[in-house]
N, C-alpha and C positions, 0 to 999 in steps of 0.2 A: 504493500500500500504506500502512495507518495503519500507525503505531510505537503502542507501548504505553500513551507519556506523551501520547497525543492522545486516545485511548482514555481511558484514566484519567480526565482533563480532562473529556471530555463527558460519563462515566457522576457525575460529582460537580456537574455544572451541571443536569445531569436531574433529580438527587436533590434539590439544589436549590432548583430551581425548582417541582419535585412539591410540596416540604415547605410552601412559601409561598403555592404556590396553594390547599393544603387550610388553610393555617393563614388565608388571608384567607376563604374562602369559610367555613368553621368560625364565625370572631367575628361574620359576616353571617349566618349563620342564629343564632347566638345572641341576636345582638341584633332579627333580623326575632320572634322566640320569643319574646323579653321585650316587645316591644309587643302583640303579641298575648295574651300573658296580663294584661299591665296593663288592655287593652282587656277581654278579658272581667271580669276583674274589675269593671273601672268597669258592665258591663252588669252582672253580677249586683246589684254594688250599688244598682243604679237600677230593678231590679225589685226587691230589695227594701223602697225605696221606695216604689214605688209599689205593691206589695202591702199594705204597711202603712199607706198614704191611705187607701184603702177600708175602711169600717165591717164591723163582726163580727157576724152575726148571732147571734154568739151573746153572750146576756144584753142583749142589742139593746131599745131601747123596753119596760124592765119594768115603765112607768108604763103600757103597754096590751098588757096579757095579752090581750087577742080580736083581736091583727092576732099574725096569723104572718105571718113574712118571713124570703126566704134570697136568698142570690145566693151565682153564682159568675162569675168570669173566667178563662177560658183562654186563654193570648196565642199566635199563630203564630210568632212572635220572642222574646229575652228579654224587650222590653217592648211593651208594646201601646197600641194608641189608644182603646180602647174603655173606660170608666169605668161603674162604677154608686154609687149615694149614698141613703142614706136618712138624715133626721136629724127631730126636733122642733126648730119653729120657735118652740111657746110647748107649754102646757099642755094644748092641745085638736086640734093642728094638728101632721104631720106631712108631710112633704115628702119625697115619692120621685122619685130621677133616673137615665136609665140614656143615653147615649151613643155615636154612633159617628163617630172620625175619620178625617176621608183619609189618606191615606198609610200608613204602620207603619212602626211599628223606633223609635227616639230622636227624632226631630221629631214624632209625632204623639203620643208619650208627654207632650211639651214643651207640647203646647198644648193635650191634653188635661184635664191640672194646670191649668191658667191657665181653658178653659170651667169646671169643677170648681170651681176656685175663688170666680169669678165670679157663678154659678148659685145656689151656696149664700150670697156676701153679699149678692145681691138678695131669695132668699127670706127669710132674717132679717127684711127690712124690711117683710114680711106687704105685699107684692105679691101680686097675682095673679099664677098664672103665664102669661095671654099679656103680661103687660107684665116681667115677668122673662126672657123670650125677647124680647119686642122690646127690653128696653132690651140685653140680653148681647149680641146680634144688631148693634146699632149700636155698641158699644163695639170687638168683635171688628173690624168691619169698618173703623174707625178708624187702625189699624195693624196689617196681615198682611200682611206685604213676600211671605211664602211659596205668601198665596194659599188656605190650606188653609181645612177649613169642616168644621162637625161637621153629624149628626143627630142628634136628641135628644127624649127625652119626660120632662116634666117633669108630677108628679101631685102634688096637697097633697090630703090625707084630713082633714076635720072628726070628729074619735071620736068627736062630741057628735053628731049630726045623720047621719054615715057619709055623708055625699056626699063624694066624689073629684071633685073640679072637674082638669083637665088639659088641656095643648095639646102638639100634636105639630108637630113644627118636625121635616118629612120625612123622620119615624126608620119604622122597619117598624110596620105594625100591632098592638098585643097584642089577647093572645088574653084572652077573658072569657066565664066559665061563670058561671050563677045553680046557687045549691045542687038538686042534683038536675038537670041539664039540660048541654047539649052543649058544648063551648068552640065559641066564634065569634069570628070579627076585629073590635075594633071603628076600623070605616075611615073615619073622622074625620083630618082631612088640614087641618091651618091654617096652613100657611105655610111657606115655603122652609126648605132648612137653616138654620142659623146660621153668620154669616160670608159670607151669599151675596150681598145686595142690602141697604145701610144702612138704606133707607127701609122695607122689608119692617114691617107692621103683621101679629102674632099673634094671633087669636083661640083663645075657649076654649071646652070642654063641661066636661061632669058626667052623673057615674052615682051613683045611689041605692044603697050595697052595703047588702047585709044577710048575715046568719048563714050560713056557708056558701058565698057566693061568691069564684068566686079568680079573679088574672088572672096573668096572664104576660108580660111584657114581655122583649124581648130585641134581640139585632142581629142583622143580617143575615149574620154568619158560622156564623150555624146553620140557617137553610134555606138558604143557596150553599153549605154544606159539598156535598163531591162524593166519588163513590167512584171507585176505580178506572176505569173505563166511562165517566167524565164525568159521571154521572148528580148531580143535584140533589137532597138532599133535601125538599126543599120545602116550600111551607105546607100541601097537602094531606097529605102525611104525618106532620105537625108535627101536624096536629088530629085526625090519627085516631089517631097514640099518647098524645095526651093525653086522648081521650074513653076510653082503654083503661086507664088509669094506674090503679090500685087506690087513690092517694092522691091529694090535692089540695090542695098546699100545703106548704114545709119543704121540710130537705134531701131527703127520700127522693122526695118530687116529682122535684128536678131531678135526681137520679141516675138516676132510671129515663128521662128525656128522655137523659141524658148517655150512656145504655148504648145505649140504641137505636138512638142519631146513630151510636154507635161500631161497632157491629155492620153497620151500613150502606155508611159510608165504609172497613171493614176495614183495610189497609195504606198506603192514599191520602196523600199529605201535608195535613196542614193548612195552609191560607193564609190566613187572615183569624181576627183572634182573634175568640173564642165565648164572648157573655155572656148570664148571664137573671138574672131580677129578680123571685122570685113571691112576689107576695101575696094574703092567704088572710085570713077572719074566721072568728071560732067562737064 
C-alpha cells in the first residue's frame, strides 16, 4: 500500500520532470526556428542578388531602338543556375548570353556568377565568341574541385552590318523566324559545355538578321517542363505556339510562351529553372 507522502513525492517529480522536458524540447525548437529563418533569409537575400545581376530590359540598349529584347528567369529554388546577359561591348556591337548550370539551389547560383562574370570580361576585349568560350572553357576547367559545367550561347550582333556571329557550347537550340515565315531551330552545335574538357576548341556561325526577324533563345527547363502525366512539353510544341503567337518579340512574346507552358504543366511542380532571351528587329 502507498502512504500519501510517497504519493505526493512522485506526483511532484512527474511534474517535474514534464516541466523540463517541455522546457528543453521548447528552446530546441526555438533555436532549430531561428536557423531556419536566418537560413531563408540569407536565401532571399541571394536571390535578390542575383535578381539584381541580370540586366532590365527595360530602357535597355536606347542607343539601338531597332533591337527589341526581353528576358525572363524563373528559378525552381530561391536561387537558380540559369543566367541570361545582354550588354554593348563598344558602339556598334552588342553581346547576348543566356546559360544553363548543373546542379540548383546555392552552388550553381555560385558558379553561375563567376561563368557571368567571366563571359562578359572576355567579350569587353572584342573576342570572338568561339575564342570567348574556349578561353572561359579553359579557365573554368583550371579549378572546379565541384566538377560542375555550364551550357551556354553566346551571340555578338554588329547594328552596322546586322550579322549575329554566335557559338553554342551545348546549350539547347534557338529558335529563328525570318519576318513573315515559320520559327525553326537553328542546330549549329560547336563544342562541348563549358567546364567539360580544357583542351575543347569552339567554333562559330552567323546569320544575316534583317527587319523583322526574331529569335528565341532559352534553357532546357522549358521544353523538360512536365505536367502532371509526365508528359514533356517539348520542342515541337514550343514551335507551334510560337508560329501561333500574335507577336514576335518583347515582353508580350514571352508571356504568351509563359501562359501556354503554364496551362500545360497545370499543378505539376516545377524542377528546373525556366529562362528565355528574345530578340527581335524592327
Amino acid at each position: 500500500e502507498l502512504d500519501e507522502n510517497y504519493l505526493e513525492t512522485r506526483l511532484s517529480t512527474a511534474i517535474a520532470l514534464t516541466f523540463f522536458t517541455t522546457n528543453v524540447n521548447t528552446n530546441r525548437f526555438v533555436k532549430n526556428r531561428e536557423k531556419i529563418v536566418a537560413v531563408e533569409t540569407d536565401l532571399n537575400l541571394a536571390a535578390n542578388i542575383q535578381t539584381g545581376s541580370l540586366p532590365s530590359a527595360e530602357g535597355a540598349l536606347v542607343n539601338h531602338p531597332d533591337v527589341n529584347i526581353y528576358a525572363t528567369m524563373d528559378t525552381a529554388k530561391e536561387v537558380g543556375g540559369d543566367f541570361y546577359d545582354f550588354f554593348e561591348i563598344d558602339g556598334t556591337h552588342i553581346a547576348f548570353v543566356i546559360a544553363d548550370i548543373s546542379g540548383k539551389g546555392v552552388p550553381a547560383a555560385l558558379f553561375s556568377m563567376t561563368v557571368k562574370t567571366m563571359i562578359k570580361d572576355h567579350a569587353s576585349m572584342k573576342l570572338s565568341t568561339a575564342q570567348i568560350s574556349t578561353d572561359v572553357n579553359r579557365i573554368l576547367c583550371e579549378s572546379n574541385p565541384e566538377e560542375m559545367f555550364a551550357t551556354a550561347w553566346i551571340g555578338i550582333l554588329d547594328t552596322t552590318t546586322r550579322i549575329m556571329k554566335f557559338t553554342n557550347a551545348g546549350h539547347n537550340a534557338p529558335c529563328f523566324a525570318r519576318k513573315g515565315e515559320n520559327f525553326e531551330f537553328l542546330k549549329n552545335k560547336h563544342g562541348l559545355f563549358l567546364a567539360g574538357m580544357d583542351d575543347t576548341q569552339y567554333k562559330e556561325s552567323e546569320i544575316q538578321l534583317q527587319d523583322g526577324d526574331s529569335l528565341l533563345i532559352y534553357t532546357d527547363g522549358l521544353t523538360e517542363a512536365h505536367n502532371g502525366s509526365g508528359e514533356l512539353y517539348g520542342e515541337e510544341r514550343l514551335l507551334k505556339k510560337l508560329n501561333s503567337a500574335d507577336v514576335r518579340g518583347g515582353k508580350a512574346f514571352l508571356t504568351q510562351i509563359k501562359e501556354d507552358l503554364q496551362a500545360f504543366v497545370g499543378n505539376a511542380e516545377q524542377f528546373d529553372d525556366i529562362t528565355m532571351l528574345s530578340i527581335s528587329l524592327r
